[in-house]
Biotite code that builds the C-alpha atoms (Angstrom):
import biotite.structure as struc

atoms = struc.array([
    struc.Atom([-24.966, 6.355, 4.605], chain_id="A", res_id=1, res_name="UNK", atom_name="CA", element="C"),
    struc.Atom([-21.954, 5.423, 7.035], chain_id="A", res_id=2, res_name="UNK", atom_name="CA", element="C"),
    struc.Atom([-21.411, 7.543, 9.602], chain_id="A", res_id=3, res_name="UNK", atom_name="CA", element="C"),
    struc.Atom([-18.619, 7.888, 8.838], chain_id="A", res_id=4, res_name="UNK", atom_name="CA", element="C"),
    struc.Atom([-18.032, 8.461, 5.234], chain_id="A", res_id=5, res_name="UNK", atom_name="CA", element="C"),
    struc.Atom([-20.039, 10.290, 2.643], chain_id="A", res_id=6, res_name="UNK", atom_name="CA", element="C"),
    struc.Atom([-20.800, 6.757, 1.045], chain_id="A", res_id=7, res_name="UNK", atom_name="CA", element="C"),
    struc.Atom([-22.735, 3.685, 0.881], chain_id="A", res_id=8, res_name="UNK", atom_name="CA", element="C"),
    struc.Atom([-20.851, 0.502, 2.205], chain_id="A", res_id=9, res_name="UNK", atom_name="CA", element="C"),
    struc.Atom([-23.123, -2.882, 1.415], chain_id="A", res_id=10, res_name="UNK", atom_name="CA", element="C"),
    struc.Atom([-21.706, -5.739, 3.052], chain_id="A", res_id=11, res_name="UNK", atom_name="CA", element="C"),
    struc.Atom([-21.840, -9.175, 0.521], chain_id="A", res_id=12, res_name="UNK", atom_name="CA", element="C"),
    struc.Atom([-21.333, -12.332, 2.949], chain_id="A", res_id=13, res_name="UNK", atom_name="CA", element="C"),
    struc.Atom([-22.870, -16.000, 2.854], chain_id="A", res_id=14, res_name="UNK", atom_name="CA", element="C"),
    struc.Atom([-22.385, -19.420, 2.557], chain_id="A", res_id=15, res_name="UNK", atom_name="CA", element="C"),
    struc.Atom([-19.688, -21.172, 0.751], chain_id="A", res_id=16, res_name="UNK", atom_name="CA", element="C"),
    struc.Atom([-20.714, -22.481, -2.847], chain_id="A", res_id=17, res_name="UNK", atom_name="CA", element="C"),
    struc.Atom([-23.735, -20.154, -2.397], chain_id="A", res_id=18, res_name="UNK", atom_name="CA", element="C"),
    struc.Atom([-23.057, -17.615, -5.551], chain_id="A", res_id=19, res_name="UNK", atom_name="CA", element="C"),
    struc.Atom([-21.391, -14.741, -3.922], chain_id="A", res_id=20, res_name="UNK", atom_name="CA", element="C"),
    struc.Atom([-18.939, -14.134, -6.712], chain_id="A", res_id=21, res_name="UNK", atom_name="CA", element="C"),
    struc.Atom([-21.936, -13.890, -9.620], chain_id="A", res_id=22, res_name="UNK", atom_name="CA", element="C"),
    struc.Atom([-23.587, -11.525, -7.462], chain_id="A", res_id=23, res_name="UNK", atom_name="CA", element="C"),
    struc.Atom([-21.043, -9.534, -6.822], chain_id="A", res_id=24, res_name="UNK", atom_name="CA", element="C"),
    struc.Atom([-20.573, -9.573, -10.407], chain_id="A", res_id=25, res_name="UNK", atom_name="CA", element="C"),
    struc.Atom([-23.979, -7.969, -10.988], chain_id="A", res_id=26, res_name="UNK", atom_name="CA", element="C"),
    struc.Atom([-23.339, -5.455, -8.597], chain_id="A", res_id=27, res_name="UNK", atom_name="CA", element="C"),
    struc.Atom([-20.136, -4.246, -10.195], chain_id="A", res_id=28, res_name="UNK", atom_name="CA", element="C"),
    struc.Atom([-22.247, -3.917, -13.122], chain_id="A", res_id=29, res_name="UNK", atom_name="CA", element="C"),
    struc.Atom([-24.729, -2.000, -11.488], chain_id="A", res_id=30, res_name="UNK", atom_name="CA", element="C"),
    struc.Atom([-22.122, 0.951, -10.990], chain_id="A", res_id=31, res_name="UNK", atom_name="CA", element="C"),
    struc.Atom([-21.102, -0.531, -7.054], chain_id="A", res_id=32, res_name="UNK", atom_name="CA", element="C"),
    struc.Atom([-17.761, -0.424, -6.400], chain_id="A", res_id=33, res_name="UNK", atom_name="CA", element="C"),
    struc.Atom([-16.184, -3.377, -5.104], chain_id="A", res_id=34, res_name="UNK", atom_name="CA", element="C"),
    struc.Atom([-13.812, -4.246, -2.400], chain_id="A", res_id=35, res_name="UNK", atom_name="CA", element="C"),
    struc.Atom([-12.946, -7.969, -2.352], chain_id="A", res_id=36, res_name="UNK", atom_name="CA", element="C"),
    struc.Atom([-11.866, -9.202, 0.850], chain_id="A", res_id=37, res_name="UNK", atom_name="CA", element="C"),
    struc.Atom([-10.320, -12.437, 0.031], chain_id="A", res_id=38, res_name="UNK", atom_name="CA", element="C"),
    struc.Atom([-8.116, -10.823, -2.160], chain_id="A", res_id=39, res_name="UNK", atom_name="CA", element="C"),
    struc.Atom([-6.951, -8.590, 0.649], chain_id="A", res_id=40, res_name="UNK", atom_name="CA", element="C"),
    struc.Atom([-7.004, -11.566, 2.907], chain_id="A", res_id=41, res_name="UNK", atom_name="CA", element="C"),
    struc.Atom([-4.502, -12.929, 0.750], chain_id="A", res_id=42, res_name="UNK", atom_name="CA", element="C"),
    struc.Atom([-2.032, -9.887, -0.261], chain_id="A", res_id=43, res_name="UNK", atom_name="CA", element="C"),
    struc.Atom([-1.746, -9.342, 3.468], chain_id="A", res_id=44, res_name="UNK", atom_name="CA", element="C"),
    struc.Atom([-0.146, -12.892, 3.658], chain_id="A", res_id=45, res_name="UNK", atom_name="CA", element="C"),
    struc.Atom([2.495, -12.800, 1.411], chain_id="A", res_id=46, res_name="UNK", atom_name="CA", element="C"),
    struc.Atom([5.677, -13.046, 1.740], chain_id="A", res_id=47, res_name="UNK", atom_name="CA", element="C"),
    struc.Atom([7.610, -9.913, 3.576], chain_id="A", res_id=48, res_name="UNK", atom_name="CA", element="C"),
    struc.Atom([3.971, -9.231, 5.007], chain_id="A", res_id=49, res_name="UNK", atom_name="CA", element="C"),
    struc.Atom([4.321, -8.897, 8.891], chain_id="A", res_id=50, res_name="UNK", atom_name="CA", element="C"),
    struc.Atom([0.762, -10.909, 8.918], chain_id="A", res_id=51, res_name="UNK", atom_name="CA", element="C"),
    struc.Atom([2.305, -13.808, 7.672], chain_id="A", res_id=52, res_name="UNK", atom_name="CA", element="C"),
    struc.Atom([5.370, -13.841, 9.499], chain_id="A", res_id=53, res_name="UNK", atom_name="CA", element="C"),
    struc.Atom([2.686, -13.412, 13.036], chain_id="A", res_id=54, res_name="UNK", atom_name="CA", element="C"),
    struc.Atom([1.239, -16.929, 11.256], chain_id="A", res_id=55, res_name="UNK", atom_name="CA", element="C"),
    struc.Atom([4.678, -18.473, 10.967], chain_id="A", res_id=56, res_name="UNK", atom_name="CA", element="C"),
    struc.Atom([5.361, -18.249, 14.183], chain_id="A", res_id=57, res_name="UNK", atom_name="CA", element="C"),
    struc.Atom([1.780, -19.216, 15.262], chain_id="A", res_id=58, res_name="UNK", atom_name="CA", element="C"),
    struc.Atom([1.479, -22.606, 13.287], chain_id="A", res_id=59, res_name="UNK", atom_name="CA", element="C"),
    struc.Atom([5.332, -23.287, 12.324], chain_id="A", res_id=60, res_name="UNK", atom_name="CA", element="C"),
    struc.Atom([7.648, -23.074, 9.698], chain_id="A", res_id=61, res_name="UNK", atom_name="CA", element="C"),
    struc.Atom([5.779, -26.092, 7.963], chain_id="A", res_id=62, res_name="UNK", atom_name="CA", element="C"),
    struc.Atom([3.210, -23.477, 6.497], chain_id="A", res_id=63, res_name="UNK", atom_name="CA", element="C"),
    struc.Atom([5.676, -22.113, 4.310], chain_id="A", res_id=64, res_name="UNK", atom_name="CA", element="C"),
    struc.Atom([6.861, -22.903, 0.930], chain_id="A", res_id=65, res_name="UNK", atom_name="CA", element="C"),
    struc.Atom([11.057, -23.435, 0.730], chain_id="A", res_id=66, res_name="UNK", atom_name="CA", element="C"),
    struc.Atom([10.515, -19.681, -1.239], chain_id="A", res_id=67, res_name="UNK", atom_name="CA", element="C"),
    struc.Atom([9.257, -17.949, 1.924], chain_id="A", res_id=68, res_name="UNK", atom_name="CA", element="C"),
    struc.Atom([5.594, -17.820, 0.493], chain_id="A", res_id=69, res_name="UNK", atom_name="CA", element="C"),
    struc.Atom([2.651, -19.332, 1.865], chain_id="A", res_id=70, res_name="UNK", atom_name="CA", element="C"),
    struc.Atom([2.097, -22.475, 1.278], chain_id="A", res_id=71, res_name="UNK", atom_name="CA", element="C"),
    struc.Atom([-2.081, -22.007, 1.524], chain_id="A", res_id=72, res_name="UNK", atom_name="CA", element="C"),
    struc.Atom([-2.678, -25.770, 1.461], chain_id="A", res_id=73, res_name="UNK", atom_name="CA", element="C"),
    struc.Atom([-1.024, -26.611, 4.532], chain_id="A", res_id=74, res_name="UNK", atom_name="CA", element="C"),
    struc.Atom([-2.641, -23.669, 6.346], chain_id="A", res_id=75, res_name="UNK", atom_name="CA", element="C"),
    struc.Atom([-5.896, -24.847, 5.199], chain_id="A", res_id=76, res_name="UNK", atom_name="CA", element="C"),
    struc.Atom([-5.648, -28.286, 6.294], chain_id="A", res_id=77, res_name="UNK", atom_name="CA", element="C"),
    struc.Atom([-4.448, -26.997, 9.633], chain_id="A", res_id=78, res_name="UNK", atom_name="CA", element="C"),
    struc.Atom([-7.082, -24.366, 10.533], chain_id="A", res_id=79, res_name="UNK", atom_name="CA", element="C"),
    struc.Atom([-10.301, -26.247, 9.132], chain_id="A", res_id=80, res_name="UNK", atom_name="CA", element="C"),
    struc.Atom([-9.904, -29.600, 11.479], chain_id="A", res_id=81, res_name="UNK", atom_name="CA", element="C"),
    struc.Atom([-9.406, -27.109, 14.321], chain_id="A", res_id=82, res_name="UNK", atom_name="CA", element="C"),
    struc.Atom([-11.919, -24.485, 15.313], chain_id="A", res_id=83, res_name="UNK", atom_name="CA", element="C"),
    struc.Atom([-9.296, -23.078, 17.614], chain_id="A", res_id=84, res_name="UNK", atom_name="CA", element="C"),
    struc.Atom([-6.611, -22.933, 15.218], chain_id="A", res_id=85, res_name="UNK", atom_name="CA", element="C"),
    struc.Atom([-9.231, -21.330, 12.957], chain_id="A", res_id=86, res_name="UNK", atom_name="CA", element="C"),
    struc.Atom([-9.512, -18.911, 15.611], chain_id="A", res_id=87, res_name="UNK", atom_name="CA", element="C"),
    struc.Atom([-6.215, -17.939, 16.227], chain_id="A", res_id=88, res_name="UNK", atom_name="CA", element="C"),
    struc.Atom([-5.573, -17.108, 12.302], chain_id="A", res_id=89, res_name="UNK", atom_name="CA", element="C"),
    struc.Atom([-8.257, -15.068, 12.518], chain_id="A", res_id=90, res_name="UNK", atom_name="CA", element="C"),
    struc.Atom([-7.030, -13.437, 15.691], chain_id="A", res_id=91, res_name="UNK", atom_name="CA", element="C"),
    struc.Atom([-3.986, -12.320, 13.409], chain_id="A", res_id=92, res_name="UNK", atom_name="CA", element="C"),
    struc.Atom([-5.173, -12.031, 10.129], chain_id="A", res_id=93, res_name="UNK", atom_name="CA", element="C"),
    struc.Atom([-8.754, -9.745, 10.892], chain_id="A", res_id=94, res_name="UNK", atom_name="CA", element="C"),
    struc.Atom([-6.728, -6.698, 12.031], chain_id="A", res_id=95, res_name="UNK", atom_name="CA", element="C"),
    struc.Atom([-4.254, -6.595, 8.837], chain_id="A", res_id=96, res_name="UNK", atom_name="CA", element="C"),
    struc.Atom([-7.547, -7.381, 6.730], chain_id="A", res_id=97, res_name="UNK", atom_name="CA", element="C"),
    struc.Atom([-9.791, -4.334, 8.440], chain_id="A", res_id=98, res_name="UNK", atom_name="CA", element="C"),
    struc.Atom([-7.181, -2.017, 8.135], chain_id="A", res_id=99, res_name="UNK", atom_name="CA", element="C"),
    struc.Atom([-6.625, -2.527, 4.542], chain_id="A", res_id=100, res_name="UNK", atom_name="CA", element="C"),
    struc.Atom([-10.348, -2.043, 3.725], chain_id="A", res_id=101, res_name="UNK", atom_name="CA", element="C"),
    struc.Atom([-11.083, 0.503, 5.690], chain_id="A", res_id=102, res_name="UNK", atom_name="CA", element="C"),
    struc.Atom([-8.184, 2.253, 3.368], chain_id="A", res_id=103, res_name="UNK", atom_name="CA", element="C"),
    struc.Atom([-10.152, 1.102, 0.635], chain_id="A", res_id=104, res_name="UNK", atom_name="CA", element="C"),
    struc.Atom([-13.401, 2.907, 1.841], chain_id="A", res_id=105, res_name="UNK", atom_name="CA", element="C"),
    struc.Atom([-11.338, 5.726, 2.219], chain_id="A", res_id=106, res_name="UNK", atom_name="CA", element="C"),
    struc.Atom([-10.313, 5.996, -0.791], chain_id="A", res_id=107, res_name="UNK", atom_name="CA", element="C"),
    struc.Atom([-13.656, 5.321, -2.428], chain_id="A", res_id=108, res_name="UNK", atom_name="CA", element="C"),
    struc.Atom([-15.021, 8.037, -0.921], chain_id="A", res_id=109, res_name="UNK", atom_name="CA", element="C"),
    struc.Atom([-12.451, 10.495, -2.236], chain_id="A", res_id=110, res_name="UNK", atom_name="CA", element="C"),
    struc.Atom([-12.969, 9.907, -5.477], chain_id="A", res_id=111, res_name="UNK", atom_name="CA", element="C"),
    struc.Atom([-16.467, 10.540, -5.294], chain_id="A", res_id=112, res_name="UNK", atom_name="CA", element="C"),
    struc.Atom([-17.676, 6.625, -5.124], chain_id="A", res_id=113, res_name="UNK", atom_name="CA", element="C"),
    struc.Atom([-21.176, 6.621, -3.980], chain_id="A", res_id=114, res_name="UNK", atom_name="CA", element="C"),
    struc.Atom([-22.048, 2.853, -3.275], chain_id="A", res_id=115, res_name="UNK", atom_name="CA", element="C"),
    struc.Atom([-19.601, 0.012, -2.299], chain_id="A", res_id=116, res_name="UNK", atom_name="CA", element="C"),
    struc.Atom([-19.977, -3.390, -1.945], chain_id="A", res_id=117, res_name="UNK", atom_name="CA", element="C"),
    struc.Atom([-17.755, -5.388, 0.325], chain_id="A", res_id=118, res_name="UNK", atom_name="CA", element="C"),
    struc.Atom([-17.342, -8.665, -0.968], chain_id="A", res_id=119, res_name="UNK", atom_name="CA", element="C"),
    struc.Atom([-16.263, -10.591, 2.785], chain_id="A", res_id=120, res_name="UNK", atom_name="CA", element="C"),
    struc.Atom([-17.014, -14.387, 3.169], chain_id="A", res_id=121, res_name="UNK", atom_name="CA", element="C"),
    struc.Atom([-16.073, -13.669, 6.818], chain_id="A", res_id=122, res_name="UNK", atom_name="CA", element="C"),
    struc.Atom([-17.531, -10.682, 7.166], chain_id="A", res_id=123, res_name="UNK", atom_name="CA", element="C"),
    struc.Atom([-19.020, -11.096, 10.972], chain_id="A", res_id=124, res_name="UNK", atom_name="CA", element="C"),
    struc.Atom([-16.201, -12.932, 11.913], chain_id="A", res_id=125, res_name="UNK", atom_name="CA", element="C"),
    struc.Atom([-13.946, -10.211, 11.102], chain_id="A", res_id=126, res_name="UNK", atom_name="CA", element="C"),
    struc.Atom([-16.788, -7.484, 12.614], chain_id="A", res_id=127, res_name="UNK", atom_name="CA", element="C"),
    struc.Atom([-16.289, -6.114, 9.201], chain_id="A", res_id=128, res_name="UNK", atom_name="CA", element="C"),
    struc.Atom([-19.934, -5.661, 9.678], chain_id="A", res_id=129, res_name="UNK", atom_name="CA", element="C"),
    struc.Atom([-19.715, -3.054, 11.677], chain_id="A", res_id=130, res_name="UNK", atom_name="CA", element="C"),
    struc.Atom([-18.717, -0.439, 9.391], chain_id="A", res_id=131, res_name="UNK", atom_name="CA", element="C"),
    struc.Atom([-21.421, -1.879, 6.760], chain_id="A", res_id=132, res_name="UNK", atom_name="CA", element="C"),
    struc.Atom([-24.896, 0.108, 6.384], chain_id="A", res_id=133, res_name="UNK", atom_name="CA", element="C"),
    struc.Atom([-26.494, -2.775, 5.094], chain_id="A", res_id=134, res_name="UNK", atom_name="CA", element="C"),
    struc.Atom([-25.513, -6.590, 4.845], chain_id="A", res_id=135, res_name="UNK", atom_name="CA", element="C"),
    struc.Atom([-26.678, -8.854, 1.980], chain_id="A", res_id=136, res_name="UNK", atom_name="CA", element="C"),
    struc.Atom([-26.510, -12.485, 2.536], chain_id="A", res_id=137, res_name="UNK", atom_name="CA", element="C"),
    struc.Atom([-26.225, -15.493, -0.112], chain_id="A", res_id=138, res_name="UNK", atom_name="CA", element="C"),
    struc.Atom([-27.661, -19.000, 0.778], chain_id="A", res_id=139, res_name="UNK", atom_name="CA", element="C"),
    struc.Atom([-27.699, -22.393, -1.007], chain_id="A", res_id=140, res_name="UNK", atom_name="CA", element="C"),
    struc.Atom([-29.235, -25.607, -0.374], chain_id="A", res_id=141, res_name="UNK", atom_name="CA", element="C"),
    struc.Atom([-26.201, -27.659, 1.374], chain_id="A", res_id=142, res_name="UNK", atom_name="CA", element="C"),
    struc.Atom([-26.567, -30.106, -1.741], chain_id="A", res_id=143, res_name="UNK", atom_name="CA", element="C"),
    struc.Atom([-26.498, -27.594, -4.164], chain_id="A", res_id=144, res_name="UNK", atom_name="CA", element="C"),
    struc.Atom([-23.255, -26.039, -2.717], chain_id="A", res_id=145, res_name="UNK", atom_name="CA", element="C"),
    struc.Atom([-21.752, -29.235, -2.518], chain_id="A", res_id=146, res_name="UNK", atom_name="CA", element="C"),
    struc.Atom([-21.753, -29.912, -5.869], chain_id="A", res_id=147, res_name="UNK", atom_name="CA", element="C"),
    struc.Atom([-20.678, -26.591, -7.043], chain_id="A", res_id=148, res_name="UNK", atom_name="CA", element="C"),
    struc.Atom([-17.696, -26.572, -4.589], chain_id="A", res_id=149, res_name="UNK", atom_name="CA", element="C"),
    struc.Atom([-16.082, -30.298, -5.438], chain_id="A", res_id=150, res_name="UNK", atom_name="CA", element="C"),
    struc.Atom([-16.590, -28.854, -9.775], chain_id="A", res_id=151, res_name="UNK", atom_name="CA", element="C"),
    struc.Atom([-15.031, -25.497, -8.492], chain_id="A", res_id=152, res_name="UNK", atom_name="CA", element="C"),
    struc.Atom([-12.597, -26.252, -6.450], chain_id="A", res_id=153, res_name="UNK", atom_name="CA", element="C"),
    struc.Atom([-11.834, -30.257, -7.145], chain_id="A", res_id=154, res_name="UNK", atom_name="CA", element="C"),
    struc.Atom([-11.460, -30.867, -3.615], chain_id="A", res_id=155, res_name="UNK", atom_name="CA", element="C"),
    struc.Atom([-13.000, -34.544, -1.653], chain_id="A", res_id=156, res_name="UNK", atom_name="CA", element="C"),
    struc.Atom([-16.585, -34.297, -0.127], chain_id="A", res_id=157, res_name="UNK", atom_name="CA", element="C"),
    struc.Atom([-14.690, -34.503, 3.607], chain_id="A", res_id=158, res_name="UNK", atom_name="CA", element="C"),
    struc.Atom([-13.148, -31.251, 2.780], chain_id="A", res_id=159, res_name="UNK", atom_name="CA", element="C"),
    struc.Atom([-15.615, -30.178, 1.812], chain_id="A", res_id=160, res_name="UNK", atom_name="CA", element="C"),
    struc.Atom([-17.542, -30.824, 4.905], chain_id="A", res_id=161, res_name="UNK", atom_name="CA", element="C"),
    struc.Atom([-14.760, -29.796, 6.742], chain_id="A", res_id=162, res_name="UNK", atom_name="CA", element="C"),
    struc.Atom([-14.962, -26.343, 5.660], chain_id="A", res_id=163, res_name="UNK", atom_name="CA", element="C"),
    struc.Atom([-18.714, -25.968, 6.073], chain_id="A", res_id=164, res_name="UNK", atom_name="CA", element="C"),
    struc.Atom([-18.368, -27.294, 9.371], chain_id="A", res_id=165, res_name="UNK", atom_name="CA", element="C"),
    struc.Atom([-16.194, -23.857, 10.509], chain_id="A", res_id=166, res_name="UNK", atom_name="CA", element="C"),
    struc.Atom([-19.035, -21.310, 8.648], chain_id="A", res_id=167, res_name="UNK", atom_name="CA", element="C"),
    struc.Atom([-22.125, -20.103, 10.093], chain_id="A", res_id=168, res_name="UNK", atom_name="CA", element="C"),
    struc.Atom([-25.492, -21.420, 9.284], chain_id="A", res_id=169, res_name="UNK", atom_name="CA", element="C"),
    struc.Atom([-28.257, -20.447, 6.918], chain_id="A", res_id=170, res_name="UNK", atom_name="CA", element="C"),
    struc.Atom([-30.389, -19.312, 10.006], chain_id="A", res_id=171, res_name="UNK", atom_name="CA", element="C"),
    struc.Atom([-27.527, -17.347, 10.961], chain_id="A", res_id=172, res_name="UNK", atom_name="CA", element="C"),
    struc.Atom([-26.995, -15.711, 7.835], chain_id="A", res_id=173, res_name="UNK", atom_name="CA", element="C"),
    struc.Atom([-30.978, -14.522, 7.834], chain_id="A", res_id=174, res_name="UNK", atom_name="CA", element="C"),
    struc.Atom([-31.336, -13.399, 11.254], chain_id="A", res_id=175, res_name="UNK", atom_name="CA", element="C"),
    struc.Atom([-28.413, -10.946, 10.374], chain_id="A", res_id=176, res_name="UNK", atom_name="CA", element="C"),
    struc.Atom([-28.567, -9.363, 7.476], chain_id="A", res_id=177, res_name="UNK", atom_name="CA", element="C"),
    struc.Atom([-31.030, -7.211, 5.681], chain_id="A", res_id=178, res_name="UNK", atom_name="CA", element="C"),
    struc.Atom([-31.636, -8.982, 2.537], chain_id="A", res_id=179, res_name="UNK", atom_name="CA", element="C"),
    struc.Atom([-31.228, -12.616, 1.638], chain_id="A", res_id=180, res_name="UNK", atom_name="CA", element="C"),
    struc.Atom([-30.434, -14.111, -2.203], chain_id="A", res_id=181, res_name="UNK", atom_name="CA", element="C"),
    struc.Atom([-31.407, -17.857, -2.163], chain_id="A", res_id=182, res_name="UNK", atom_name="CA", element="C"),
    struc.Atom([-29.662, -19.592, -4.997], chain_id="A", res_id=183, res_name="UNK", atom_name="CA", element="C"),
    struc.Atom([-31.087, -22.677, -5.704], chain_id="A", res_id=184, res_name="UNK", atom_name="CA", element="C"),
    struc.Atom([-31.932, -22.616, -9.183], chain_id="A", res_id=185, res_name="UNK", atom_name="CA", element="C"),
    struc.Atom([-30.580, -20.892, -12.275], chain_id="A", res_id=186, res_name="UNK", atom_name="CA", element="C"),
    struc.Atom([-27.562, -18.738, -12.849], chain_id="A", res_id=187, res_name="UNK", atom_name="CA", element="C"),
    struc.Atom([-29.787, -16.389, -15.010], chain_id="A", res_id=188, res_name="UNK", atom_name="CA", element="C"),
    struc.Atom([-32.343, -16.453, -12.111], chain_id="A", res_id=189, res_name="UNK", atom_name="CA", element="C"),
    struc.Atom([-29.621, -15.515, -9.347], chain_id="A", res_id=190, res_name="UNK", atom_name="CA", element="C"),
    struc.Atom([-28.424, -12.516, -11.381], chain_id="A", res_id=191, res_name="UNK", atom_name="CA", element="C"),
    struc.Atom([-31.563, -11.374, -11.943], chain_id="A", res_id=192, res_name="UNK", atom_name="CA", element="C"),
    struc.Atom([-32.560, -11.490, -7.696], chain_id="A", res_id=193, res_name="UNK", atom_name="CA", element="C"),
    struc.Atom([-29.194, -9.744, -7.424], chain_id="A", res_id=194, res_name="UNK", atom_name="CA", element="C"),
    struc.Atom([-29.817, -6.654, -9.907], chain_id="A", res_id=195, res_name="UNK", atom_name="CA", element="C"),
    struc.Atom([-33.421, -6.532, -7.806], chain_id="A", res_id=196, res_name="UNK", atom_name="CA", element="C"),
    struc.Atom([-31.472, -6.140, -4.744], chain_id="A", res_id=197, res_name="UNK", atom_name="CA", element="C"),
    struc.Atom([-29.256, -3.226, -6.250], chain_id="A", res_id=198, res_name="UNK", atom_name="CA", element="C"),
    struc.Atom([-31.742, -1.514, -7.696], chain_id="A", res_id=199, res_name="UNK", atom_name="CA", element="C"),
    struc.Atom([-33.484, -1.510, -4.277], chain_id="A", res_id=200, res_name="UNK", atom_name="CA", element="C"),
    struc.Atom([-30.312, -0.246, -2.331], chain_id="A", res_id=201, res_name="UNK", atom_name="CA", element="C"),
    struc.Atom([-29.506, 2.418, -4.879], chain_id="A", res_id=202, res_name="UNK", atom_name="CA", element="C"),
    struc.Atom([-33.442, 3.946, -4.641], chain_id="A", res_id=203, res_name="UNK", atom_name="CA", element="C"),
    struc.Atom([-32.948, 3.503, -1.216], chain_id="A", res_id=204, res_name="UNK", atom_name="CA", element="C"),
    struc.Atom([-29.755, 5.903, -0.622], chain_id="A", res_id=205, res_name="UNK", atom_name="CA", element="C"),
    struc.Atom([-30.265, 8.335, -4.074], chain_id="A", res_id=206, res_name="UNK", atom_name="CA", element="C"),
    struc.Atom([-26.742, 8.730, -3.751], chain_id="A", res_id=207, res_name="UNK", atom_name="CA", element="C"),
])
């Protein structure tokens, strides 16, 4: 349990294209309560947020729709040809995106949830990870993520690259968390590694 609140906080992190949203899927199913960090990621950039306004004025008016809202696209192509860039979004973004779910945790706990699972592509980036009593990683062949990417998202295979190319690697991923889903084969296969892993956790704490 986390030292600081009567309640189990499971970190879900990996690589992109790897499966994290069908896993966390299972896990919601499995009675886990969920916190999804890219959705937080992007409330805390809309528009009238003081997060994206700190971006604005980081990487220019051009990242903006004529509305006032993010224009994500833009952003995107800036930050994932430059490491530094990358860097300095995250620099401004992380604190906004912390805050927010350590409300979240907060507010778990009060209403009596016993296990949560933080859903955070970025989770050691953001040292989200820090407040997480375990870590679950999900890993995919490069190949394999590929393909699901470019059907997912309809993006080219250089953007794709280009956004591998700013994530940590597989051997990352298993030298820092405490259980690793490889999803290389079936959907049905993946779910069923991922209601293994929940069952474990849950014996684990007896919340």
């Amino acid at each position: 349990m986390s030292a600081a609140h009567d309640i189990a906080v499971i970190g879900l992190t990996g690589q992109s294209g790897a499966g994290k949203t069908t896993v966390c899927k299972v896990f919601d199913e499995c009675g886990f309560a969920i916190i999804n960090a890219d959705k937080i990621a992007r409330e805390v950039m809309e528009k009238g947020n003081p997060c994206l306004e700190e971006a604005a004025e980081c990487f220019g008016e051009d990242i903006l729709n004529d509305d006032g809202t993010l224009n994500r696209q833009k952003l995107a192509d800036i930050v994932f040809k430059d490491k530094e860039k990358l860097e300095q979004l995250n620099a401004i973004s992380y604190p906004y995106i912390t805050s927010e779910i350590l409300k979240m945790i907060n507010k778990y706990t009060e209403e009596g949830e016993k296990y949560v699972l933080l859903d955070a592509p970025t989770l050691f980036e953001s040292r989200a990870d820090d407040f997480c009593d375990l870590i679950i990683s999900v890993t995919a062949s490069e190949k394999n993520r590929t393909e699901r990417i470019a059907k997912r998202d309809g993006i080219s295979p250089e953007q794709i690259k280009s956004r591998f190319s700013s994530q940590h690697t597989e051997k990352f991923f298993i030298n820092h968390s405490d259980f690793i889903i490889k999803n290389n084969k079936s959907a049905e296969l993946l779910r069923e590694k991922a209601k293994e892993v929940a069952a474990k956790i849950k014996e684990y704490y007896k919340c």
